[in-house]
KOLSE-166985 format. One record per residue (C-alpha): z, x, y; residue number from 1. Coordinates in steps of 0.25 Angstrom, whole numbers, plus 5000, padded with zeros to 4 digits. Layout:
# KOLSE-166985
<c3: Z&c1: X&c2: Y&pos: NUM>
...
***
This chain:
# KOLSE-166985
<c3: 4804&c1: 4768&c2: 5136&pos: 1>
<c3: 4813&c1: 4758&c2: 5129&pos: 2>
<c3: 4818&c1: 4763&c2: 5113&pos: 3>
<c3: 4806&c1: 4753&c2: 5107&pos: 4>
<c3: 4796&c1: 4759&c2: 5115&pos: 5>
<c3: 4800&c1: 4772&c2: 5109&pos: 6>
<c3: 4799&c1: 4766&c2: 5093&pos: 7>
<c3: 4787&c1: 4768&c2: 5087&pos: 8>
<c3: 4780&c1: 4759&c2: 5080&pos: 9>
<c3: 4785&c1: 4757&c2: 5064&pos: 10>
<c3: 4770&c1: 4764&c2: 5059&pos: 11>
<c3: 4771&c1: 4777&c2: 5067&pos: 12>
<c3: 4788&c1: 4777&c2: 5065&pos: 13>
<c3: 4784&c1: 4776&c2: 5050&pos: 14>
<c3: 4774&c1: 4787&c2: 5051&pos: 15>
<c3: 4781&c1: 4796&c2: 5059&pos: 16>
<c3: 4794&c1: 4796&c2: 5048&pos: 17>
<c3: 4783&c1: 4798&c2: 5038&pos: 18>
<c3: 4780&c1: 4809&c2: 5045&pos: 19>
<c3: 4794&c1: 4814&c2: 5047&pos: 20>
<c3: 4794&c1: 4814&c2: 5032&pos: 21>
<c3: 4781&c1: 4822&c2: 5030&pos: 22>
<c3: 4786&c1: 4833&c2: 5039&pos: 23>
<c3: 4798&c1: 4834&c2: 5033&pos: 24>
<c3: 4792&c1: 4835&c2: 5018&pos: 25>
<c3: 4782&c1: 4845&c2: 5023&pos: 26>
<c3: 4791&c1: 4855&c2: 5031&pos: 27>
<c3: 4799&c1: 4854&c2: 5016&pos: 28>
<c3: 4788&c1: 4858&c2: 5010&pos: 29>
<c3: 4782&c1: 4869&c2: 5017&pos: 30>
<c3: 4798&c1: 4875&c2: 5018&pos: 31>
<c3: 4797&c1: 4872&c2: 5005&pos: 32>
<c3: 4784&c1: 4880&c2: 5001&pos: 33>
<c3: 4791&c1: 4891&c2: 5011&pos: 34>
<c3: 4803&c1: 4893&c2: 5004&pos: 35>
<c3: 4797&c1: 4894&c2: 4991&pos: 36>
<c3: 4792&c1: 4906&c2: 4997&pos: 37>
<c3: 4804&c1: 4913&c2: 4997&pos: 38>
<c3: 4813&c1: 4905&c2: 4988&pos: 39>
<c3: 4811&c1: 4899&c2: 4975&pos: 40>
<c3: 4805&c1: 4884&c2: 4975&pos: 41>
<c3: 4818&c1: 4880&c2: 4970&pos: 42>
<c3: 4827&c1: 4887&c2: 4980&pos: 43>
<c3: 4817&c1: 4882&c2: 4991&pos: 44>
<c3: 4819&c1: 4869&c2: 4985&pos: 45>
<c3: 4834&c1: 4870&c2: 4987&pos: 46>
<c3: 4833&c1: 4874&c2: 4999&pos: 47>
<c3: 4824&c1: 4863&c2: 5005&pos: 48>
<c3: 4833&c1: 4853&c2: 4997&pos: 49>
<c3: 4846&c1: 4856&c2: 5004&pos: 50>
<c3: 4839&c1: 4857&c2: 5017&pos: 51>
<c3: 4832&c1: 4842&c2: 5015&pos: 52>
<c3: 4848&c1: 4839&c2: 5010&pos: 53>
<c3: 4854&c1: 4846&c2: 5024&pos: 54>
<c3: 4844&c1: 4838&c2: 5032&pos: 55>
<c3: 4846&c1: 4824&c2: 5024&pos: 56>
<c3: 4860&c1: 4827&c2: 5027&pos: 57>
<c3: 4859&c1: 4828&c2: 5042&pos: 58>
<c3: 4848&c1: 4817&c2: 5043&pos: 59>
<c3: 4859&c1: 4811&c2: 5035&pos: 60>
<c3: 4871&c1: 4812&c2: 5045&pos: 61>
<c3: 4862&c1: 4808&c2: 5056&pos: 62>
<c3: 4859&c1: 4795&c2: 5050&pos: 63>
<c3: 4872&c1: 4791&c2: 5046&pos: 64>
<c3: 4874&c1: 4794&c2: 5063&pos: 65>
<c3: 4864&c1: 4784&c2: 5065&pos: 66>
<c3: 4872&c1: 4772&c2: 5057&pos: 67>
<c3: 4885&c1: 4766&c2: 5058&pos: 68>
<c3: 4886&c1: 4764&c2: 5042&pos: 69>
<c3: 4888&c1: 4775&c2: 5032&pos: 70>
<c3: 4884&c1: 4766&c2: 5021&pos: 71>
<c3: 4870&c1: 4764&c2: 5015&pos: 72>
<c3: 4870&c1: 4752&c2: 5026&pos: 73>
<c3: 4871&c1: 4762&c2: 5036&pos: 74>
<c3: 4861&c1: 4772&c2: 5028&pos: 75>
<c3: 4850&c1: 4760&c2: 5031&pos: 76>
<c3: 4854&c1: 4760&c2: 5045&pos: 77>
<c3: 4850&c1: 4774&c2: 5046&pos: 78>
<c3: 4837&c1: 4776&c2: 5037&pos: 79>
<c3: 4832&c1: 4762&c2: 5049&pos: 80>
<c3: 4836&c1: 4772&c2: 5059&pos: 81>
<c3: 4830&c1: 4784&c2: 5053&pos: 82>
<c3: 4817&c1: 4779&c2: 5044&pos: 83>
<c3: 4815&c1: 4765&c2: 5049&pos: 84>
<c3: 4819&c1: 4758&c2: 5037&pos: 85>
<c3: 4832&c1: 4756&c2: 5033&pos: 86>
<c3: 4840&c1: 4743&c2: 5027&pos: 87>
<c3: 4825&c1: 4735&c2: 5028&pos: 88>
<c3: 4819&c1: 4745&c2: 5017&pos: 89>
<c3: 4832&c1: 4746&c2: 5010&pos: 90>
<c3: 4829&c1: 4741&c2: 4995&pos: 91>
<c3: 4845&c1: 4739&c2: 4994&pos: 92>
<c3: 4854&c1: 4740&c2: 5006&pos: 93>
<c3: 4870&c1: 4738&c2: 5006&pos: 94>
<c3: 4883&c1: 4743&c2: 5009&pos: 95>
<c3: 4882&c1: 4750&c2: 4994&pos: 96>
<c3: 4866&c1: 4756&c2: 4994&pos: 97>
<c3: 4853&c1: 4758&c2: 5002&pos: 98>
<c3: 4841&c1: 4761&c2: 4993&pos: 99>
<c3: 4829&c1: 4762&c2: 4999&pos: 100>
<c3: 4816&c1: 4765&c2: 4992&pos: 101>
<c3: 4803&c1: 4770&c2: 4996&pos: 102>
<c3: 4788&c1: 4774&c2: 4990&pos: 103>
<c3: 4784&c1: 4784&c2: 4997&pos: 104>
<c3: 4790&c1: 4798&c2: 5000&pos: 105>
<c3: 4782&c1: 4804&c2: 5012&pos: 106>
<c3: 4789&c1: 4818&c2: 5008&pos: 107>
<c3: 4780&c1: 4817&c2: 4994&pos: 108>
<c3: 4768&c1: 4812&c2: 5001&pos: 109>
<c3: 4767&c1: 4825&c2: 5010&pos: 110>
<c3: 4772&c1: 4833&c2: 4998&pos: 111>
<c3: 4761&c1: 4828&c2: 4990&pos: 112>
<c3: 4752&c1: 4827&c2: 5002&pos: 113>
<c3: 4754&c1: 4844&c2: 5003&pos: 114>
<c3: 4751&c1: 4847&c2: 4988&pos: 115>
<c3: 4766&c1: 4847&c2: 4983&pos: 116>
<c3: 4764&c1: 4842&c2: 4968&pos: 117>
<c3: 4772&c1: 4829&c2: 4965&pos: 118>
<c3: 4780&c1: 4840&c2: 4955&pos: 119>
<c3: 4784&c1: 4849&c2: 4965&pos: 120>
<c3: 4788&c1: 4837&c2: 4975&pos: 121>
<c3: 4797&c1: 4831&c2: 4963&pos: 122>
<c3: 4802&c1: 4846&c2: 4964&pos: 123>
<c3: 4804&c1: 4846&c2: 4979&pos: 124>
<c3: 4808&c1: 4832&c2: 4981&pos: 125>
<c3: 4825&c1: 4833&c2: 4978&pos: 126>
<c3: 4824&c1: 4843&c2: 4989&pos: 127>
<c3: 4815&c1: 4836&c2: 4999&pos: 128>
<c3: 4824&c1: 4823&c2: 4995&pos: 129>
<c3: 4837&c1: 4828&c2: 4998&pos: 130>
<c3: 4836&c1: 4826&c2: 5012&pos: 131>
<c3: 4838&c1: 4810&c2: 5007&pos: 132>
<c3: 4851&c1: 4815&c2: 4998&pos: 133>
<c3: 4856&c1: 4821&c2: 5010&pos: 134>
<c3: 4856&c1: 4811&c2: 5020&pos: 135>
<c3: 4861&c1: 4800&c2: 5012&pos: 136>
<c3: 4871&c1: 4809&c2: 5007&pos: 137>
<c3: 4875&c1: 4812&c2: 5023&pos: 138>
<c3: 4873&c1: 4798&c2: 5030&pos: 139>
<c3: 4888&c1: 4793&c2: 5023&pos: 140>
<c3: 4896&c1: 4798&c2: 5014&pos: 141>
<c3: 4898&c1: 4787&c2: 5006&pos: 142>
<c3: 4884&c1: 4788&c2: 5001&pos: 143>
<c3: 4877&c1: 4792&c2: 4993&pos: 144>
<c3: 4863&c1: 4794&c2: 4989&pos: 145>
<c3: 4851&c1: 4797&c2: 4979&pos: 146>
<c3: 4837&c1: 4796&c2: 4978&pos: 147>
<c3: 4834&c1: 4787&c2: 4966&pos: 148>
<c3: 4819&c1: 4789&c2: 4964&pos: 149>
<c3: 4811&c1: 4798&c2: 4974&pos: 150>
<c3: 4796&c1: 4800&c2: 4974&pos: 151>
<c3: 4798&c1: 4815&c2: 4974&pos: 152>
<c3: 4807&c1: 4814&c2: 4962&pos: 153>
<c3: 4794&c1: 4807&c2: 4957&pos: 154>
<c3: 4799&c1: 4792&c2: 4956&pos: 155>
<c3: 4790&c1: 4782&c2: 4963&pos: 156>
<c3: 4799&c1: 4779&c2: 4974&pos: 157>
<c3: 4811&c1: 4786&c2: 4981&pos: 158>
<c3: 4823&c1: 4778&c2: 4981&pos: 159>
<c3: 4835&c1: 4782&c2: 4991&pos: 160>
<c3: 4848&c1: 4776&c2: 4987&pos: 161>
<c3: 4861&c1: 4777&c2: 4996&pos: 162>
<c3: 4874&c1: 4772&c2: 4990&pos: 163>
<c3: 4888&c1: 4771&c2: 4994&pos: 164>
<c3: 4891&c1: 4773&c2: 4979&pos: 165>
<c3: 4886&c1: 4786&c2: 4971&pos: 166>
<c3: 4877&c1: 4784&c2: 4961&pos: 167>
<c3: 4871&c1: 4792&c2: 4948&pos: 168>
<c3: 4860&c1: 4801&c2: 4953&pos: 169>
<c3: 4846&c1: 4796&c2: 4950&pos: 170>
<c3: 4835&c1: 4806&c2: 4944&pos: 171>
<c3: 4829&c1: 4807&c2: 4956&pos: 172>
<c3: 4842&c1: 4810&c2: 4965&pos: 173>
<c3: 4841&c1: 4823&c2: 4973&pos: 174>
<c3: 4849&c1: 4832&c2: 4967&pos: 175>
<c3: 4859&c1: 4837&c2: 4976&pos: 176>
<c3: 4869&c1: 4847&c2: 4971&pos: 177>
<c3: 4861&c1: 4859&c2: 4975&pos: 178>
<c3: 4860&c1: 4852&c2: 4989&pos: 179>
<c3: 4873&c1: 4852&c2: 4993&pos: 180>
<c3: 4878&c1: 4865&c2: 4996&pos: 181>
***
């Protein structure tokens, strides 16, 4: 079977990353509902955010394996590789940035779908997001990253911004002190 035979079509490769997507937000919220069985809701907020933050991180370090450029070029490389668009969705693509910028947050739709209040997805999301913090912080670094409006943060879109240059956080930058330890 040749490598294009393997491919599937664009519809179904999109559906199935959607999917990727809804079982990742719903295995965070039911570990979620679990630990705040035991722990308090904000320890087992913590402790899902630095868990999305580790596996950003290695997602990370595997993308930046998949590229020859550690540069927000090469970040556009990897995000074609990984989710099928990369420099022809870009909204601004060169050797200095990679924004890209998207509508919808399949996470928030199966949050919301499962009876998670906007409220408390606003309260979940700099954990479920940190995954993003930590693989742009791993793919190079020289770069760096923020969110500067994410639907769980309640903006209407989610912005990811990658720079070779650090920027002032946004209000809607993932804080990541307490990620890092």
């Amino acid at each position: 079977m040749s490598e294009t035979e393997k491919m599937v079509p664009f519809s179904q490769a999109g559906r199935m990353l959607t999917t990727g997507f809804e079982w990742e937000a719903g295995l965070f919220i039911e570990t979620y509902k679990l630990l705040s069985e035991r722990y308090s809701k904000e320890e087992a907020k913590e402790i899902l955010g630095k868990a999305m933050y580790r596996a950003g991180k290695n997602l990370g370090r595997e993308a930046r394996g998949m590229v020859d450029r550690g540069d927000p070029i090469g970040m556009a490389q990897a995000w074609g590789v990984i989710y099928g668009m990369g420099a022809d969705a870009a909204e601004r693509l060169d050797e200095e940035r990679l924004i890209f910028r998207a509508q919808n947050c399949a996470a928030l739709n199966l949050f919301l779908r499962w009876g998670i209040s906007m409220e408390e997805a606003k309260y979940l999301g700099d954990a479920y997001c940190a995954g993003d913090v930590g693989h742009g912080e791993a793919f190079s670094e020289q770069m760096h990253f923020q969110h500067t409006c994410r639907l769980m943060h309640g903006d209407d879109c989610c912005i990811w911004d990658f720079s070779v240059t650090p920027q002032e956080p946004s209000e809607a930058a993932v804080p990541t002190a307490s990620l890092k330890d």
